[in-house]
N, CA and C atoms as an extended XYZ file, in Angstrom:
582
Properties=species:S:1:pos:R:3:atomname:S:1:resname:S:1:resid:I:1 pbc="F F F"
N        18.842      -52.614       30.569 N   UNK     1
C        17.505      -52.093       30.702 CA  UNK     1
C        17.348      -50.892       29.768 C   UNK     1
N        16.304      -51.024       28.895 N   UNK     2
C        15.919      -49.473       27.887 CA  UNK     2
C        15.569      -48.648       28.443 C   UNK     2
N        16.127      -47.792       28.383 N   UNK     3
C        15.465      -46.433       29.018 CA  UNK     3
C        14.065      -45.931       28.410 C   UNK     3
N        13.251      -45.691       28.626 N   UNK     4
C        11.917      -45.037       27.619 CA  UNK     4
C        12.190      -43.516       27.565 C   UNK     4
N        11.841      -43.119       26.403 N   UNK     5
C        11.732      -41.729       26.010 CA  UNK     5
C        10.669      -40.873       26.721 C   UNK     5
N        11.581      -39.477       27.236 N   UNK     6
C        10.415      -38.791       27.765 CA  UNK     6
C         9.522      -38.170       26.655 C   UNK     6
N         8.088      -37.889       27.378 N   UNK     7
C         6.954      -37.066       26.188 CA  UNK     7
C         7.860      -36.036       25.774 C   UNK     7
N         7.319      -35.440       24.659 N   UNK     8
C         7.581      -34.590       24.024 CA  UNK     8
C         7.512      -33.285       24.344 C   UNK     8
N         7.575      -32.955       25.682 N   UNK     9
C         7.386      -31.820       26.545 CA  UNK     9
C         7.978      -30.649       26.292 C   UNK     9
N         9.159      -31.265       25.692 N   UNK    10
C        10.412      -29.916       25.528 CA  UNK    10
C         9.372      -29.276       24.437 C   UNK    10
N         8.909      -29.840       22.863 N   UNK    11
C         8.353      -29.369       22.352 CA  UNK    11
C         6.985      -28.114       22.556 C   UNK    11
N         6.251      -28.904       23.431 N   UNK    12
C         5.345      -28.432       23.315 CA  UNK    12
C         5.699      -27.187       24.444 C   UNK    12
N         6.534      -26.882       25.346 N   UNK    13
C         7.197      -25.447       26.215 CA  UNK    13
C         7.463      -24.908       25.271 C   UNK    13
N         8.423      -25.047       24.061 N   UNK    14
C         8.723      -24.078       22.802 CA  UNK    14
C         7.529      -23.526       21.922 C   UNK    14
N         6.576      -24.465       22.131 N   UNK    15
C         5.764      -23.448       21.239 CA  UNK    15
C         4.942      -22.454       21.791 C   UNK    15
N         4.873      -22.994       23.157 N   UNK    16
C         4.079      -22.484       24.719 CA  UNK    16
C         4.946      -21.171       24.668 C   UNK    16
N         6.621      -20.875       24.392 N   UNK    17
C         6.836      -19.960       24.316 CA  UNK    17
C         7.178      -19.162       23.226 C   UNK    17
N         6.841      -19.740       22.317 N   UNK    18
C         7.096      -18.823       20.957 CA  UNK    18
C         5.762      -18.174       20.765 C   UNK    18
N         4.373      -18.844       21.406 N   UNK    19
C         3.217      -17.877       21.680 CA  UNK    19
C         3.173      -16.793       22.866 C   UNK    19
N         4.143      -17.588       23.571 N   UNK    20
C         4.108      -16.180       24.508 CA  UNK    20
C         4.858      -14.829       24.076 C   UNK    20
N         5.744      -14.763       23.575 N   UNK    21
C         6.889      -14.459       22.858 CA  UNK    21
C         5.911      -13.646       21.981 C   UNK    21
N         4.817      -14.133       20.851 N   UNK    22
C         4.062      -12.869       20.016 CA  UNK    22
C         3.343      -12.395       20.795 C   UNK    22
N         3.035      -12.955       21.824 N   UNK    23
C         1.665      -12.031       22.574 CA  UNK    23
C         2.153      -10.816       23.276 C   UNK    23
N         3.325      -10.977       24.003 N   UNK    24
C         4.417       -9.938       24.312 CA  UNK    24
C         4.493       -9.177       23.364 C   UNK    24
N         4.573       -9.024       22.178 N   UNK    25
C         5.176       -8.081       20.794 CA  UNK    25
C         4.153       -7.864       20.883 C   UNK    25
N         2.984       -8.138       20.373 N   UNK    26
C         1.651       -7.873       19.830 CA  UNK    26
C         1.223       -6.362       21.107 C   UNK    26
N         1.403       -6.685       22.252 N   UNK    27
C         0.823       -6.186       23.250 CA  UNK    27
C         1.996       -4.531       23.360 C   UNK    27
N         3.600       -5.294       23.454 N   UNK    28
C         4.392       -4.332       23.215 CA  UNK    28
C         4.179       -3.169       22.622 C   UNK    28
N         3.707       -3.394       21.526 N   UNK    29
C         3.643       -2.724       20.203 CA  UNK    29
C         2.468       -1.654       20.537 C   UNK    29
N         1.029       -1.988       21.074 N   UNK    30
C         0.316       -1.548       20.915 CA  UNK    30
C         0.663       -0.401       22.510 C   UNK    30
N         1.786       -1.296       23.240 N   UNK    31
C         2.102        0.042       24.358 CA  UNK    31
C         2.524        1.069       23.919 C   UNK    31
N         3.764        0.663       23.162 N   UNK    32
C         4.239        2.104       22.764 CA  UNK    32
C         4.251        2.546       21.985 C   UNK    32
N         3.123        2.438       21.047 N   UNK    33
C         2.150        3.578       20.619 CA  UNK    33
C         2.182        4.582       21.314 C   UNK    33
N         1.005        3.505       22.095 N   UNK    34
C         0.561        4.702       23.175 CA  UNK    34
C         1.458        5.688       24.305 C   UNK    34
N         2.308        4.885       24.841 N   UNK    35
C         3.072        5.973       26.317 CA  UNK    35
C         4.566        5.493       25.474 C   UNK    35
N         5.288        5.555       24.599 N   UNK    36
C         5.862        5.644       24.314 CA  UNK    36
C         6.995        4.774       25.182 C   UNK    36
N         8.463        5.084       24.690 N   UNK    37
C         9.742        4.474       25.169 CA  UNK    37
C         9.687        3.904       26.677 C   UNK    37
N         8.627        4.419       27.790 N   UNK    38
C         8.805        4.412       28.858 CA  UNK    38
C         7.538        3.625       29.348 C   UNK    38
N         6.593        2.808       28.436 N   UNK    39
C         5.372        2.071       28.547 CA  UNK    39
C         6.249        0.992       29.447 C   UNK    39
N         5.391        0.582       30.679 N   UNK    40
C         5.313       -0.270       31.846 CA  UNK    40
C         5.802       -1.553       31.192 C   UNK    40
N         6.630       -2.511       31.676 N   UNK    41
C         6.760       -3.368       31.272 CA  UNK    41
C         6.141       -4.533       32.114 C   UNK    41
N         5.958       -3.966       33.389 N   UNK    42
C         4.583       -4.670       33.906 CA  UNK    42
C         3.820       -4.754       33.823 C   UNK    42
N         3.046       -3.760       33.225 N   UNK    43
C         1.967       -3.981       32.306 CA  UNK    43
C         1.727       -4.548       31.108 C   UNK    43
N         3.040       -4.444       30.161 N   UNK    44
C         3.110       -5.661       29.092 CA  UNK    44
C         2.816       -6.950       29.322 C   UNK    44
N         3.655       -7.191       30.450 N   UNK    45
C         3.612       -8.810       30.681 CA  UNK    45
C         2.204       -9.011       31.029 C   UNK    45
N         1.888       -8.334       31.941 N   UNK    46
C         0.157       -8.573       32.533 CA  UNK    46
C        -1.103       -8.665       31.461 C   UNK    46
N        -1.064       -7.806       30.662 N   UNK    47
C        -1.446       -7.778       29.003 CA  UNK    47
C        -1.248       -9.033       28.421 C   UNK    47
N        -0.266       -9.471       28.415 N   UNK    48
C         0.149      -10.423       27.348 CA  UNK    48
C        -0.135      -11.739       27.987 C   UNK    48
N        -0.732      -11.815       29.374 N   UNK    49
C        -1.019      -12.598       29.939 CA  UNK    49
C         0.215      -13.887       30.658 C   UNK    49
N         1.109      -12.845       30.836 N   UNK    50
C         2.882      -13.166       31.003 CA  UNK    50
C         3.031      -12.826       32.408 C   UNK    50
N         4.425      -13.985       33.354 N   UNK    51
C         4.916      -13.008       34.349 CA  UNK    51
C         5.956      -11.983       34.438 C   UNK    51
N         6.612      -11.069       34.670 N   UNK    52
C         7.668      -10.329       34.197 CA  UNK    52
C         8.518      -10.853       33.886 C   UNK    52
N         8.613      -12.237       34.959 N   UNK    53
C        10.193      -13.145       34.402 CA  UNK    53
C         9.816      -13.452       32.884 C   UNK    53
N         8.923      -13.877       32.261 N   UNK    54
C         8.942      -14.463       31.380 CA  UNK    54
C         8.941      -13.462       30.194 C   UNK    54
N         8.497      -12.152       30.096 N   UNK    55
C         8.608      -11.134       29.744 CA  UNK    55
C        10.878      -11.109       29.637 C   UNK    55
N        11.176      -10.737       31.484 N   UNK    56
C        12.822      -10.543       30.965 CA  UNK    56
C        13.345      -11.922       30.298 C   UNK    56
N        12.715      -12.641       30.068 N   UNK    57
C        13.668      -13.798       29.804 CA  UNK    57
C        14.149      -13.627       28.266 C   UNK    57
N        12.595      -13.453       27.797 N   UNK    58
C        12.590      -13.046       25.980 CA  UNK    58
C        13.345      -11.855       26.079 C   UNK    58
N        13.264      -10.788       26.403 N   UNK    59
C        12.926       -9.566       26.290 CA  UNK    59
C        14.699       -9.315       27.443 C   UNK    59
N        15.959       -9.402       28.245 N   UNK    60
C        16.309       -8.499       28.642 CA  UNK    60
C        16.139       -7.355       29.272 C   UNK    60
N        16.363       -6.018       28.240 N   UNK    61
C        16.415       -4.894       28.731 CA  UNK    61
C        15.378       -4.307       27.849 C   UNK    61
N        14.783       -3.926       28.192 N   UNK    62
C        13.433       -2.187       27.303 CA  UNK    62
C        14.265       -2.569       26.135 C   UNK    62
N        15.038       -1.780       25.676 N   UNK    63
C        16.118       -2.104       24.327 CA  UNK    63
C        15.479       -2.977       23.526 C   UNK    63
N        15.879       -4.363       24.251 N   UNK    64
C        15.886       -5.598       23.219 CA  UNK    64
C        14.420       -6.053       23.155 C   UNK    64
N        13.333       -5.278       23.707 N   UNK    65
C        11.615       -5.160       23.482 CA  UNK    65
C        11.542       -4.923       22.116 C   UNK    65
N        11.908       -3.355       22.332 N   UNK    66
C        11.709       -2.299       21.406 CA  UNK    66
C        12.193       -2.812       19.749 C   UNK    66
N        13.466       -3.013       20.129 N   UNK    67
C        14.519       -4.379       18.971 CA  UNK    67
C        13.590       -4.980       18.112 C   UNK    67
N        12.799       -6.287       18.703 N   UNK    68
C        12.071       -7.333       18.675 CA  UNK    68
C        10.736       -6.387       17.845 C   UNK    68
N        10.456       -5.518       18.614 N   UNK    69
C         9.035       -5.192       18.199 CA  UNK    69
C         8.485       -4.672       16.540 C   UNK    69
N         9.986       -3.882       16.273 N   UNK    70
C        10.531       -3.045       15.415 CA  UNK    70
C        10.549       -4.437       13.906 C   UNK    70
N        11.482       -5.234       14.868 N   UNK    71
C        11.813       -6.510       13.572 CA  UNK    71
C        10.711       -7.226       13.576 C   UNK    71
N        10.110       -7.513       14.049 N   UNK    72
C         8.593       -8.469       14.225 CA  UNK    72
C         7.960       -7.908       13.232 C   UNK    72
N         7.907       -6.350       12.663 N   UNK    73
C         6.993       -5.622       12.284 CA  UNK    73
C         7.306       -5.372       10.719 C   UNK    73
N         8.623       -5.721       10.790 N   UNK    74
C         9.601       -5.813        9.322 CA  UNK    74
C         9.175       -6.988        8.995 C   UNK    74
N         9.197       -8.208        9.536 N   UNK    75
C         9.327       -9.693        9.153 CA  UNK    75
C         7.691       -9.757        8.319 C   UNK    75
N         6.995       -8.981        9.237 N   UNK    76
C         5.512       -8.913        8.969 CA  UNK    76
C         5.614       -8.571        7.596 C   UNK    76
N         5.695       -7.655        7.565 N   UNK    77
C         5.315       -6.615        6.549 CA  UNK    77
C         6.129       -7.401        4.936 C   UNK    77
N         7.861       -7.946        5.114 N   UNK    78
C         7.905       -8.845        3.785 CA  UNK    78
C         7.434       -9.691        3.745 C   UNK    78
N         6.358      -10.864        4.850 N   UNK    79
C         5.987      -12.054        4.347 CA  UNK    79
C         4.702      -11.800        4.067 C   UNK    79
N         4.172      -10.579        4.139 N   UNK    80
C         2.502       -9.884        3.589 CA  UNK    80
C         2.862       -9.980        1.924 C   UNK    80
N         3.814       -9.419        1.530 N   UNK    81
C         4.116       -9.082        0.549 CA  UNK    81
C         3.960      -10.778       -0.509 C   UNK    81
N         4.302      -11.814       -0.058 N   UNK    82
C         4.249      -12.820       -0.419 CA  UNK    82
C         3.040      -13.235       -0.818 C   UNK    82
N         2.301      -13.542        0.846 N   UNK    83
C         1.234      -13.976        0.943 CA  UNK    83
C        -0.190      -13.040       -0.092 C   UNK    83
N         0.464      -11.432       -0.109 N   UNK    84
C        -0.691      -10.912       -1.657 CA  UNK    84
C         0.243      -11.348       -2.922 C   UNK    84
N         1.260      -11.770       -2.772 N   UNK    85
C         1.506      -12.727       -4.700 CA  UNK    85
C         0.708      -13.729       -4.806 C   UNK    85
N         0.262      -14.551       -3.515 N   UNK    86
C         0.210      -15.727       -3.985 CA  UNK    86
C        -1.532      -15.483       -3.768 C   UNK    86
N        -2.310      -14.727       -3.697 N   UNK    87
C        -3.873      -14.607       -3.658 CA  UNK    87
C        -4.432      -12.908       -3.955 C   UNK    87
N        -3.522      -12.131       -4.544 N   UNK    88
C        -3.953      -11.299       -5.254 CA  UNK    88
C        -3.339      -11.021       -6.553 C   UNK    88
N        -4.209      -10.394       -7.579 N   UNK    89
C        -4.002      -10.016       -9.189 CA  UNK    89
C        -2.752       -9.180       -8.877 C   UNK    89
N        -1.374       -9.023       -9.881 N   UNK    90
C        -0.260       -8.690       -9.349 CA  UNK    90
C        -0.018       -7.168       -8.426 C   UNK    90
N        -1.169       -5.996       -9.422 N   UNK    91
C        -1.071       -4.995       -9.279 CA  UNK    91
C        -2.117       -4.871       -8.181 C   UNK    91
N        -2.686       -5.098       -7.370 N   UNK    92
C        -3.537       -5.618       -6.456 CA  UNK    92
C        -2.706       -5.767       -5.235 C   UNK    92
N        -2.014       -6.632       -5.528 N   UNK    93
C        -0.812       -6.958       -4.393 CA  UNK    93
C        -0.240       -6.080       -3.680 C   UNK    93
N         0.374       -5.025       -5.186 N   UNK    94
C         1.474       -4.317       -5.011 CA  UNK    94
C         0.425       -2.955       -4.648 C   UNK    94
N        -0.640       -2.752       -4.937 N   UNK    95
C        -1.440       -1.565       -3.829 CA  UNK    95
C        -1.050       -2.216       -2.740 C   UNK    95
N        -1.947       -3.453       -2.188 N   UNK    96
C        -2.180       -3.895       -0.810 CA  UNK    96
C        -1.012       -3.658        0.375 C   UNK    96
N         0.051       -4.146       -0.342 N   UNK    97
C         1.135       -4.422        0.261 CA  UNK    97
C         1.595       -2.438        0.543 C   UNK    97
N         1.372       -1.676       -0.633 N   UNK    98
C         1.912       -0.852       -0.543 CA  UNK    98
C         1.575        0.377        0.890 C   UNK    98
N        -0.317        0.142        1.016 N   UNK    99
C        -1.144        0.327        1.907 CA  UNK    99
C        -0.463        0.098        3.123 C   UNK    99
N         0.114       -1.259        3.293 N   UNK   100
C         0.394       -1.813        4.845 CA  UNK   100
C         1.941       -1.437        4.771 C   UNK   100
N         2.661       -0.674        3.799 N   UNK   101
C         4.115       -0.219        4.080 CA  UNK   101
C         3.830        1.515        4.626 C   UNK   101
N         2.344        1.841        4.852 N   UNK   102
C         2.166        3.183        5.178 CA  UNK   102
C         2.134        2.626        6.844 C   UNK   102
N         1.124        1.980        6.951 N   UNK   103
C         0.790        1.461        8.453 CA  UNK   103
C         2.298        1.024        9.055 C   UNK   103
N         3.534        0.646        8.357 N   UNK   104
C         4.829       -0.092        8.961 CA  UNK   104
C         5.358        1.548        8.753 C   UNK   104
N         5.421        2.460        7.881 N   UNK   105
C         5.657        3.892        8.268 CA  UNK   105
C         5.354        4.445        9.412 C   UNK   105
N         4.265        4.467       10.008 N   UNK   106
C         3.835        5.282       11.140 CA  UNK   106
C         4.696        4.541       12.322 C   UNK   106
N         4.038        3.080       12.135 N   UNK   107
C         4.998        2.495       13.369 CA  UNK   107
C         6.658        2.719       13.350 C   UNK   107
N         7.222        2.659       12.483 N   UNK   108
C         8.125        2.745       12.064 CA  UNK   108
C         9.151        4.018       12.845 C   UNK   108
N         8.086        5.339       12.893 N   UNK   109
C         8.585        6.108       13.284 CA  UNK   109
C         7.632        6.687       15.183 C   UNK   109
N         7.273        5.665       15.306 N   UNK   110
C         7.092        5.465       16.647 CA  UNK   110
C         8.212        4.945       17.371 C   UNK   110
N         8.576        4.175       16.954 N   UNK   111
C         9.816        3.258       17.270 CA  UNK   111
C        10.931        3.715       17.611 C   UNK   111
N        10.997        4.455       16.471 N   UNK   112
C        12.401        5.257       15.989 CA  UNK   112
C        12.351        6.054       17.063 C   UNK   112
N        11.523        6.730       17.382 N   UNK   113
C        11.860        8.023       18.889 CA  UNK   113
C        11.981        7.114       20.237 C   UNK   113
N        11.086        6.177       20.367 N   UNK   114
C        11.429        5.306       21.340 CA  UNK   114
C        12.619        4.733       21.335 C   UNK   114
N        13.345        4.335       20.745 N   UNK   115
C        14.707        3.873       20.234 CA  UNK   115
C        15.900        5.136       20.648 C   UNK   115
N        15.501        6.008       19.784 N   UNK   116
C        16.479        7.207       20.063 CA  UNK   116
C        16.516        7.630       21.608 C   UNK   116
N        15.252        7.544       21.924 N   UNK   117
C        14.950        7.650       23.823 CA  UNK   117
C        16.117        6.915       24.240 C   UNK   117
N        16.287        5.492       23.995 N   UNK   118
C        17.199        4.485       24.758 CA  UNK   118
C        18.452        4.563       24.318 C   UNK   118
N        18.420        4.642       22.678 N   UNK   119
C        20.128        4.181       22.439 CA  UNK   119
C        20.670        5.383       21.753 C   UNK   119
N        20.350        6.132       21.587 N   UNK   120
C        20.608        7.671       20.622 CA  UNK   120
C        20.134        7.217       19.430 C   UNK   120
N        20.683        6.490       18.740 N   UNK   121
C        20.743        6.031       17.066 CA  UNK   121
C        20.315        4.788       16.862 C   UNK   121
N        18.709        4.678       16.336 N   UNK   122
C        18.546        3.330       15.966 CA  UNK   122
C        18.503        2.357       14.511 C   UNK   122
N        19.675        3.748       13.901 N   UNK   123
C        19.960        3.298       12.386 CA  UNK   123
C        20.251        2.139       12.273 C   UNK   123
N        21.002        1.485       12.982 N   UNK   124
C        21.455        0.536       13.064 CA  UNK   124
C        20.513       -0.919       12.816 C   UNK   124
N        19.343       -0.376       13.632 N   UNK   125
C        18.020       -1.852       13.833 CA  UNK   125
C        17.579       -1.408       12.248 C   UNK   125
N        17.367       -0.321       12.017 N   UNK   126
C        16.478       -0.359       10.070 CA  UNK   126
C        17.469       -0.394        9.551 C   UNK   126
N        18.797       -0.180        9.360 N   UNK   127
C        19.363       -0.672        8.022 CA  UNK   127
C        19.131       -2.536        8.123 C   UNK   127
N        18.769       -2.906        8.789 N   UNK   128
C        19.079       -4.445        9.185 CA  UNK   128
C        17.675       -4.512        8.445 C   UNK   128
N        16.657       -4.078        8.255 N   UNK   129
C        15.314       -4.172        7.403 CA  UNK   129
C        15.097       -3.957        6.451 C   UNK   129
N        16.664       -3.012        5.387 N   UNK   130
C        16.506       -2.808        4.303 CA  UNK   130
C        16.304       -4.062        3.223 C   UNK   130
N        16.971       -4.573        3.330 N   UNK   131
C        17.111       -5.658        2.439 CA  UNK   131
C        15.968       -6.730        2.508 C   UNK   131
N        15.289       -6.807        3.445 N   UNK   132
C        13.713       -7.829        3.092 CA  UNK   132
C        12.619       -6.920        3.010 C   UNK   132
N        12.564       -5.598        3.122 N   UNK   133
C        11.600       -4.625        2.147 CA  UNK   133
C        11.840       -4.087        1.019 C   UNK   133
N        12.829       -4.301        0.735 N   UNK   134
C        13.594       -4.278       -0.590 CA  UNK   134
C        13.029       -5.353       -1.657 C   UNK   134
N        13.513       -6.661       -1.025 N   UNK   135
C        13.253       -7.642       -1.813 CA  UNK   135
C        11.624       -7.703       -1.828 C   UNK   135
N        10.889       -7.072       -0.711 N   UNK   136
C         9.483       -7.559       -1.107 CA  UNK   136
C         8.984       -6.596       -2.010 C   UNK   136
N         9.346       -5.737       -2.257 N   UNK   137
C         8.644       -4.654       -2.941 CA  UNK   137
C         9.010       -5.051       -4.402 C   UNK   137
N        10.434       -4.934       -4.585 N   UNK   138
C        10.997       -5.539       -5.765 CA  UNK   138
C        10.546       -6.659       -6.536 C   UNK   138
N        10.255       -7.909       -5.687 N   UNK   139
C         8.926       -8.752       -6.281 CA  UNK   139
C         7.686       -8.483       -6.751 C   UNK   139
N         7.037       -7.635       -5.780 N   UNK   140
C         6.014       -7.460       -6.627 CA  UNK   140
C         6.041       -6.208       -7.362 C   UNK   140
N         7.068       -5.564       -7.818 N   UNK   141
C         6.927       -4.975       -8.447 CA  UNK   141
C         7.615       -5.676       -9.994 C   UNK   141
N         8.154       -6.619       -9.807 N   UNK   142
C         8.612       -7.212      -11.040 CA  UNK   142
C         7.360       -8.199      -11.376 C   UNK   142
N         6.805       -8.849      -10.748 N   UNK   143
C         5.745       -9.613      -10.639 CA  UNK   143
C         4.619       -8.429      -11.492 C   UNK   143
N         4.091       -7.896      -11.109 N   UNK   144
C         3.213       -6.260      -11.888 CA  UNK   144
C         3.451       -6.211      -13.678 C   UNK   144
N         5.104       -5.985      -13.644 N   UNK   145
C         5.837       -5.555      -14.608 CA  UNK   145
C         5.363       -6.723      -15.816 C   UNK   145
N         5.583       -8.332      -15.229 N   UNK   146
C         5.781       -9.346      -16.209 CA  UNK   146
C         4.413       -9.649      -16.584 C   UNK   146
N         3.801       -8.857      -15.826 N   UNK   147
C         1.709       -8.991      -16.237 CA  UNK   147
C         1.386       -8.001      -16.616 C   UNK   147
N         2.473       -6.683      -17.383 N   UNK   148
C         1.284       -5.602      -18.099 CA  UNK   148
C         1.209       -4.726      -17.493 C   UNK   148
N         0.964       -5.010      -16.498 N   UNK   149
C        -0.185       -4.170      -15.284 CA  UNK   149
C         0.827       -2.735      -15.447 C   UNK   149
N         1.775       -2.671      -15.021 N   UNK   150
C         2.852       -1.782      -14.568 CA  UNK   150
C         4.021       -1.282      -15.412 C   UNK   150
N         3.971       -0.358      -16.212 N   UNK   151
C         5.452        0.353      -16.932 CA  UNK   151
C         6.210       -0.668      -16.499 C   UNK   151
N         7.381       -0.760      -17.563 N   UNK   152
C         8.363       -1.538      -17.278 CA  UNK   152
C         9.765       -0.718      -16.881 C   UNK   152
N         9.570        0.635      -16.851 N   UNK   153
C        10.716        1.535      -17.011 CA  UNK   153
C        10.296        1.628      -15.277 C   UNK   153
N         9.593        1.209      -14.386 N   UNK   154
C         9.132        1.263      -13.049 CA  UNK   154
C        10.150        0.962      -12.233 C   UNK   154
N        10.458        1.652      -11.210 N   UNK   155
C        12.060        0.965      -10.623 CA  UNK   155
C        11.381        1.098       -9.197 C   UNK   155
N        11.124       -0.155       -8.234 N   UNK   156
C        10.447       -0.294       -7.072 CA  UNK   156
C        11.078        0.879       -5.922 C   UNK   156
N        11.944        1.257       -6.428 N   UNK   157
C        12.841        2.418       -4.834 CA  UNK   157
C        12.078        3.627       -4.971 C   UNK   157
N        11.764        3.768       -6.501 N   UNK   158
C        11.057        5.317       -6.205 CA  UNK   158
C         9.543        4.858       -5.532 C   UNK   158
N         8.737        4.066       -5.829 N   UNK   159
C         7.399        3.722       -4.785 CA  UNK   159
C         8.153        4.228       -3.694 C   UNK   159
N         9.104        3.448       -3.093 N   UNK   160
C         9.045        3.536       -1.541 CA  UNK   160
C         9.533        4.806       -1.314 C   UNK   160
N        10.515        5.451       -2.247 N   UNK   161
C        10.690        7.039       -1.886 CA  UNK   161
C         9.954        7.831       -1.480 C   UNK   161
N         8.696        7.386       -2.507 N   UNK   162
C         7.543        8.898       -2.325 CA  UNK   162
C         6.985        8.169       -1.196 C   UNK   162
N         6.701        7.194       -0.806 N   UNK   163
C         6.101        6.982        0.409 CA  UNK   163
C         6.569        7.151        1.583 C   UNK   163
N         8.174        7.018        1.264 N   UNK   164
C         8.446        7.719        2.468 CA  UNK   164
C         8.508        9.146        2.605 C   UNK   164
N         8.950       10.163        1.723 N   UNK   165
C         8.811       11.100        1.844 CA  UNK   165
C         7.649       12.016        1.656 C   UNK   165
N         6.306       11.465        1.593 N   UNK   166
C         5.335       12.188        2.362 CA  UNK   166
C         5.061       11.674        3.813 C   UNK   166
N         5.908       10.762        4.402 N   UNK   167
C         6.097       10.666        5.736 CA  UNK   167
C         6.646       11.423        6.381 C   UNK   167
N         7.814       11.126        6.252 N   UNK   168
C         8.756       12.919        6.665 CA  UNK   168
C         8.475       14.084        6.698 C   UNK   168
N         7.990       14.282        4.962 N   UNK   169
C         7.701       15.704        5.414 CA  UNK   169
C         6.233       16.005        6.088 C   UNK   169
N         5.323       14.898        6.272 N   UNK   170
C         4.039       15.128        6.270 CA  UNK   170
C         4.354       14.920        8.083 C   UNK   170
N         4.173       16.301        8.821 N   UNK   171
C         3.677       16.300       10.333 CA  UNK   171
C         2.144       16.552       10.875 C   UNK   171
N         1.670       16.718       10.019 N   UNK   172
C         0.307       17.000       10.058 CA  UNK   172
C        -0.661       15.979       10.406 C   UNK   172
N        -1.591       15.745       11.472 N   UNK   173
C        -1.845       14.236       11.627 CA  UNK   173
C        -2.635       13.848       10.891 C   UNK   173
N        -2.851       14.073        9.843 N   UNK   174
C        -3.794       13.439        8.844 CA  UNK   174
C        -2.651       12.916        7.715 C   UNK   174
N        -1.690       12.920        7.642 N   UNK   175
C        -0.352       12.556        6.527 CA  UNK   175
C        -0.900       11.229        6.149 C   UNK   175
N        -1.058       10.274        7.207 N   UNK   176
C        -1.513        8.925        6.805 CA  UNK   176
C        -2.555        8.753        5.774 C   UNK   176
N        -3.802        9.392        5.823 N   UNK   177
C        -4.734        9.292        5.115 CA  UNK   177
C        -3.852        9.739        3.418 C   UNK   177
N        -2.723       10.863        3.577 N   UNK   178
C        -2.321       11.687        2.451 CA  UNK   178
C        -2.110       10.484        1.753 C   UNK   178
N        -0.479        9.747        2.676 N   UNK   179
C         0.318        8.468        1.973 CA  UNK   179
C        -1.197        7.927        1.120 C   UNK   179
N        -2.127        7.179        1.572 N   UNK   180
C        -2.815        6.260        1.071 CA  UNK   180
C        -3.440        6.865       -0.116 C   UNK   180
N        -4.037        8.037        0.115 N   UNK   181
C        -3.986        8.569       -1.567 CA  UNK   181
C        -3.227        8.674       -1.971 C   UNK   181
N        -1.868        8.556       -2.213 N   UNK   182
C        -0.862        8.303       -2.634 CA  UNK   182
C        -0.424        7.595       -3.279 C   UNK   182
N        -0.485        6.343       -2.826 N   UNK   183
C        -1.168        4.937       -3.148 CA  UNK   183
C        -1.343        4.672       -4.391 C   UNK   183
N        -2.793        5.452       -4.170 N   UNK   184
C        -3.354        4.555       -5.767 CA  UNK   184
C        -3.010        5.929       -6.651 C   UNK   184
N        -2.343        7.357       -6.218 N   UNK   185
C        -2.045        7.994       -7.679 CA  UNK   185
C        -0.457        7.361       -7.650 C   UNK   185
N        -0.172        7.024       -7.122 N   UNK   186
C         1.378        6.138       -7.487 CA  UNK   186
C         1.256        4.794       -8.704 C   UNK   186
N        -0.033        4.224       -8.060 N   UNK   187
C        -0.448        2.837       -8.884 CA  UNK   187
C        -1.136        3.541      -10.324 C   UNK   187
N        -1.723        4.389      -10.576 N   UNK   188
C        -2.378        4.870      -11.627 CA  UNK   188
C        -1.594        5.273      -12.676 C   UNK   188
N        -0.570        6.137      -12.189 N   UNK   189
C         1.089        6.803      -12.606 CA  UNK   189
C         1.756        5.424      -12.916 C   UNK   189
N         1.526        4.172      -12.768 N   UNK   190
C         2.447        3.223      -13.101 CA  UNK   190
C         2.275        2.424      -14.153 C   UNK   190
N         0.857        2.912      -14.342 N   UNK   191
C         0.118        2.081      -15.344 CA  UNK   191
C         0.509        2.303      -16.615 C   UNK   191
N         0.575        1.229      -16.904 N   UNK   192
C         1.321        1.100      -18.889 CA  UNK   192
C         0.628        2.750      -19.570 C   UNK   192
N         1.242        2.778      -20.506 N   UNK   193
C         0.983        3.922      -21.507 CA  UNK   193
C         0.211        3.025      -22.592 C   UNK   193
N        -0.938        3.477      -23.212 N   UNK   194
C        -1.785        2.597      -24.159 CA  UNK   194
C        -1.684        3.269      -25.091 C   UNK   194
């Protein structure tokens, strides 16, 4: 006797939870902003339209939230970088992209204190991000380079230097607005010599 195949159920629970799974981050993210390291995780789930189990199932401990939220936000930020090669003019890109590495700054260092709250040292989760903001920047900044647009003597680490370091040193809550003028005198400063 043939057995018949069951529906495809398993499938469609995986994607049932790989949406639940961003709606959790999405919602995460926008907690601890706000109340920081110690944002409700019952209230995440309730937000995210989740039950807590399904919340610990992804998610563990606060930790491996925070983890997730941090890398979700990295993953973001190099496949942006792509998606402006492939539908913006090169040097276009490499503003756009550069814009949304200010917005992954701020979060960035939201995180980081929430992190330090839980584990002391969360060097550990960003060195694990160096290398695919690396490579995205490095693209389009070679991408820039092979169209003109951009000095060729341009080496993509100093962009992200100065952007980060008017992060750091900038405590002032307007720094964000600073970075983004920043921005375009970084992009202007890059521009070929005629």
């Amino acid at each position: 006797m043939e057995r018949k195949k069951a529906p495809p159920v398993a499938k469609r629970t995986r994607a049932d939870a790989q949406q639940n799974r961003e709606r959790i981050l999405e919602v995460a993210k926008e907690a601890f902003k706000t109340s920081g390291a110690n944002a409700s995780l019952d209230d995440i789930a309730k937000q995210a339209g989740v039950g807590p189990g399904t919340l610990y199932r992804h998610f563990p401990a606060r930790e491996d939230l925070l983890k997730a939220v941090y890398q979700d936000t990295v993953e973001k930020l190099a496949a942006a970088a792509y998606d402006y090669a492939k539908t913006l003019p090169p040097v276009e890109a490499l503003r756009a992209w550069m814009l949304l590495f200010v917005d992954y700054i701020a979060e960035k260092r939201i995180i980081a204190t929430a992190l330090s709250a839980l584990v002391g040292d969360p060097k550990t989760v960003f060195e694990s991000s160096y290398a695919q903001i690396w490579e995205a920047v490095r693209a389009l900044v070679k991408r820039a380079i092979e169209a003109g647009e951009i000095r060729e003597d341009l080496d993509a680490i100093d962009l992200l230097r100065a952007l980060i370091g008017v992060a750091f040193i900038g405590t002032a809550p307007d720094w964000e607005q600073s970075a983004r003028r920043l921005v375009d005198i970084l992009i202007a400063g890059s521009r070929p010599n005629n």
